[in-house]
C-alpha positions in Angstrom: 211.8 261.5 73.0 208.3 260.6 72.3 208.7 258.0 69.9 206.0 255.3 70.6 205.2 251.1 69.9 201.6 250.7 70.1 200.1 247.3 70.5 196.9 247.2 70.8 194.2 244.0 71.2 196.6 241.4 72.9 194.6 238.5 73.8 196.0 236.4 77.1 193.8 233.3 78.1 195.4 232.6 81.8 194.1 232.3 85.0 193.3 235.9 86.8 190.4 236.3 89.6 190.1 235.7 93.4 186.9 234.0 93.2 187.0 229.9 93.3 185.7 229.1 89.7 188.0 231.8 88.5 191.1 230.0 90.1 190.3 227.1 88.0 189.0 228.0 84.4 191.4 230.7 82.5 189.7 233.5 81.6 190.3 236.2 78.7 192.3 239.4 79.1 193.3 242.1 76.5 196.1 244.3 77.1 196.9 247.3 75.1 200.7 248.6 75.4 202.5 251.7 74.5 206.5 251.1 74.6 208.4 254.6 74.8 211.9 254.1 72.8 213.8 255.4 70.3 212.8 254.5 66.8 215.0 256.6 64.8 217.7 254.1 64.3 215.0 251.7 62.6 213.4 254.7 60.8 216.9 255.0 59.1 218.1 251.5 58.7 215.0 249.8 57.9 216.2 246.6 60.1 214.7 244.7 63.1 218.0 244.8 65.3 217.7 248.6 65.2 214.4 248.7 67.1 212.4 246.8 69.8 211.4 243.9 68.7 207.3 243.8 69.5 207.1 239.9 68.5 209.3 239.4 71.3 207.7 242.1 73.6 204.3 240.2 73.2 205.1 236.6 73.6 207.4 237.3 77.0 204.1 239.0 78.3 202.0 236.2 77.0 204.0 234.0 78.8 204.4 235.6 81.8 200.8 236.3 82.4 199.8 232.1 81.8 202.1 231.5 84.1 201.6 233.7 86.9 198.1 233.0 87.9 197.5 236.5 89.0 194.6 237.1 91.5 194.4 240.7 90.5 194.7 242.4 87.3 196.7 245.0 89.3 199.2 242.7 89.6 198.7 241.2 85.4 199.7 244.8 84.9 202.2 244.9 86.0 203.7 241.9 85.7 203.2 243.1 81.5 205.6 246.2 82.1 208.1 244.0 83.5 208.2 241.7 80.9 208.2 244.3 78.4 211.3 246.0 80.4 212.9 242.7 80.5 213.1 241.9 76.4 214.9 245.0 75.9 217.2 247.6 77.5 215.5 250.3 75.1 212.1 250.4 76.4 212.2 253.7 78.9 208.7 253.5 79.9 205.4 251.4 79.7 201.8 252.5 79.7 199.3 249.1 79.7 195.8 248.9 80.3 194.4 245.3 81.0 191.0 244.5 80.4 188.8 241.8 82.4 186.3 241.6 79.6 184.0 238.5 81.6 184.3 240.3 85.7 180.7 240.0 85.9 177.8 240.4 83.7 177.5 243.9 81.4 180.6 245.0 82.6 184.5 245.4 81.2 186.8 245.9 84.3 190.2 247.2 83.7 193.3 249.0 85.2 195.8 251.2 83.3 199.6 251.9 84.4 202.5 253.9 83.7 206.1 252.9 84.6 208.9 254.3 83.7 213.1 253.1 83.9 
């Protein structure tokens, strides 16, 4: 099965960053997602209970992420693909990439991972 969710451009403010003043101001983080599942069901019914339902996908992560506090965007990372896992049984695998866009001046840091059930 290749059959993919993208969502690209998700905006977390949280707090993420080892350094003092990051431990104390949130700072920005986009994710991009790909969610490996089956979307044939939905391609033939035409309703939400026959797919994975990306609103849900994207405020569990949301929430997860403000809430952790993560020093590393390593760890924001993953933390994403298991809230993604947890809404719903039909996600097989996760690919994120997490983007740091303020790390320091000029530059964008970022991670990508793959996980899969």
């Amino acid at each position: 099965m290749r059959d993919k969710i993208l969502l690209e451009g998700l905006r977390v403010e949280c707090i993420v960053g080892d350094l003092p003043h990051e431990r104390t101001y949130p700072q920005e983080l986009f994710l991009d997602m790909t969610l490996t599942c089956d979307l044939a069901p939905a391609g033939v019914s035409d309703q939400l209970s026959d797919t994975v339902n990306y609103v849900a996908v994207i405020d569990a992560v949301r929430q997860t992420l403000i809430s952790a506090k993560c020093q590393m965007i390593e760890r924001a990372a993953q933390l994403a693909v298991e809230a993604a896992f947890a809404v719903d049984t039909r996600v097989l695998e996760v690919a994120v990439t997490v983007r740091k866009p303020h790390a320091l001046p000029g530059v964008v840091a970022g991670v990508s991972i793959h996980r899969a059930r």
